[in-house]
N, C-alpha and C positions, 0 to 999 in steps of 0.2 A: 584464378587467384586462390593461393592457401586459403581453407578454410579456421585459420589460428586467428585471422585477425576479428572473428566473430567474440574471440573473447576477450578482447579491451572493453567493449561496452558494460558486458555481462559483468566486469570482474570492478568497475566504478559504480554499479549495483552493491557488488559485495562489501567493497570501501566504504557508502554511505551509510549500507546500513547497520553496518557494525560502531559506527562514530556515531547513526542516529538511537542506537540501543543503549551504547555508552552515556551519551549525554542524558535522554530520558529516564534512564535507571540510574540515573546520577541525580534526578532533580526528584526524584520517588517522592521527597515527602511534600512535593508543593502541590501533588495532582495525583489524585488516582487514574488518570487516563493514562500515565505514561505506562508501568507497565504494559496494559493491553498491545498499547501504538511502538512500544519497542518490539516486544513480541510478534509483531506483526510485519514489522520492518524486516528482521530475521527471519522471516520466514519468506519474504521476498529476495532475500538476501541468500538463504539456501538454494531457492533454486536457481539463481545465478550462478551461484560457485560449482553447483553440477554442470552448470551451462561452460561454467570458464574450464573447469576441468576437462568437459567433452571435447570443445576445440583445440585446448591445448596437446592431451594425449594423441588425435587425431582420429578419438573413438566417436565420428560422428555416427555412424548404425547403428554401432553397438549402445551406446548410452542415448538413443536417440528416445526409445521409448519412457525409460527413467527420468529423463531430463522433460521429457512430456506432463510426466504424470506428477511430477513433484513442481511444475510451474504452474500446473492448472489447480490442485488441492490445494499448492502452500499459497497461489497467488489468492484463491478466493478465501481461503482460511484467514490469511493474513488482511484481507481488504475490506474483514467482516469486523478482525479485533481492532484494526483501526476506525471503523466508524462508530464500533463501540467506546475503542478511546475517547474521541471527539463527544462521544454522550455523554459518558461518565464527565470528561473534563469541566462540565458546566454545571453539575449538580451540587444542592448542599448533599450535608451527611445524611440526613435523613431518607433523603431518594437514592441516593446513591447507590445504597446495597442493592435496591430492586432494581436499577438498571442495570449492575453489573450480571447478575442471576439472569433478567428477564434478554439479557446481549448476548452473553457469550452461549446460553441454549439455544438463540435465536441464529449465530453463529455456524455455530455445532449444527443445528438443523439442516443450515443452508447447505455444508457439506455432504451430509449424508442424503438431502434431495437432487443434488446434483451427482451425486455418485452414482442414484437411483434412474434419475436421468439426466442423461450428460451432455442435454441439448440445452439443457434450463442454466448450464454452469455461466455463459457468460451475460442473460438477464438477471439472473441473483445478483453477480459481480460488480454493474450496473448500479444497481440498485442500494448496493453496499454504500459504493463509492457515491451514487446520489444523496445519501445520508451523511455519510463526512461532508459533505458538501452544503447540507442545511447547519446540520450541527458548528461550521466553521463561522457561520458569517450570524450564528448566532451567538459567537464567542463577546465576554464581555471586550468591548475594548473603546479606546478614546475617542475615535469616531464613524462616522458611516463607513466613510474610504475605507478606514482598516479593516472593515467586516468586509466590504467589497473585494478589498487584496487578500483577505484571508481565505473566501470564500473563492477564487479565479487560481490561487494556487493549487488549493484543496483538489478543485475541478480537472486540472492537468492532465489527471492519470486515464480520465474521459478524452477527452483533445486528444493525448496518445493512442489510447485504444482505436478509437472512430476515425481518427484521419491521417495518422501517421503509421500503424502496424502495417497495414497493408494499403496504403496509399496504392492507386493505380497509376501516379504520376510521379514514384519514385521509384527508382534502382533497388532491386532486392538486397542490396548490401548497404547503401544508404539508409533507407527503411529501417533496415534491421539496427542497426547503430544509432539513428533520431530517435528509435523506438525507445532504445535500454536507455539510453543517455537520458530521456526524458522522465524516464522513470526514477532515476535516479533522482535527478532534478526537483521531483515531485517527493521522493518522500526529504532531499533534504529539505524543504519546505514546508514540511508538514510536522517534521521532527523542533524545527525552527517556531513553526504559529504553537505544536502544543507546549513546545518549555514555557512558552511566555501565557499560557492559557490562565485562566482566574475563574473563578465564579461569577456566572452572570447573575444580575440582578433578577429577582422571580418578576415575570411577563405585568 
C-alpha cells in the first residue's frame, strides 16, 4: 500500500491544532493557561505537518530522521506546556507567576534531561501527561462527573501511547492511524476542558 495514506492522520493533527491554538489564544484573557496549552498544541502540530509532508513528498528516509527528532522534542516540549497549562489554569494571581516560572524551567529541564538521556524521554512524557491529568479533574467545575470526564479525557493521550501505538493486536497501518486520530482527538478535548477552565476554589 502507498505510503501517502500515513498522512491523513498526521495532517487532522495539524487541523486540530491549529483551531486548538486559534481558539485558546482567542480566549487569552479568561486564563493564563491558554497560551502555554496552545503552544503546546503547535508544537504537536509541527510535528505532524513534517509527518504529512514526509508521506506526501514520498521522502519517507529522507525526512525520516527529522520527523523523529521533532516528534520526540516538540511532543514532550509540548506535553510539558500543556500540563503546565492545566496548573496555571486553576491558580489565583498571586501563585500564578510562580507556577508559571517554577513550569516552564521545570519544562525546559525535562527536555534538556531527556536529550541527555534519551531513554528517560518517554517516562518524563508520562509523567507530564500524568500532571495534566491531576491538574484536570482538579478543575473547578459543577460537579464530580465533570472532573471525572474532564480528568478521562485529559488521560487519552496515555490510553494512546500504552495500548494503541504499538498495539500487538493491530495492523501497523491501523495502529498508526487510531494512534494520530487519537491524538488528535485528545487535544481537541483538551483545548475544549481549558476554554471553559475557571479558578478553583483554594482546597
Amino acid at each position: 500500500m502507498p505510503s501517502q495514506h500515513y498522512a491523513i492522520s498526521e495532517a487532522a493533527i495539524v487541523v486540530v491544532s491549529l483551531w486548538g491554538a486559534w481558539r485558546l489564544l482567542r480566549m487569552h484573557q479568561t486564563s493564563m493557561a491558554n497560551p502555554f496549552a496552545a503552544l503546546g498544541g503547535l508544537l504537536f502540530g509541527l510535528a505532524a505537518a513534517v509527518g504529512t509532508l514526509r508521506f506526501i513528498t514520498g521522502k519517507i528516509d529522507e525526512w525520516a530522521h527529522i520527523h523523529q527528532v521533532i516528534s520526540q522534542v516538540g511532543g514532550l516540549f509540548g506535553m510539558a506546556l500543556i500540563g503546565v497549562g492545566f496548573m496555571v489554569a486553576q491558580e489565583i494571581d498571586k501563585r500564578r507567576r510562580y507556577l508559571i516560572i517554577k513550569g516552564v524551567s521545570a519544562a525546559t529541564l525535562s527536555v534538556l534531561v531527556a536529550h541527555i538521556w534519551p531513554m528517560l524521554t518517554a517516562p518524563i512524557f508520562i509523567i507530564w501527561a500524568a500532571i495534566a491529568v491531576v491538574y484536570a479533574f482538579r478543575l473547578s467545575a459543577d460537579s464530580r462527573r465533570d472532573k471525572l470526564m474532564a480528568a478521562s479525557f485529559t488521560s487519552f493521550i496515555l490510553i494512546s501511547i500504552l495500548l494503541i501505538r504499538k498495539s500487538p493486536f493491530l495492523e501497523v497501518e491501523i495502529a498508526w492511524h487510531l494512534y494520530h486520530l487519537s491524538i488528535a482527538l485528545w487535544l481537541f478535548a483538551i483545548t475544549h476542558i481549558l476554554s471553559k477552565a475557571r479558578l478553583r476554589l483554594p482546597l
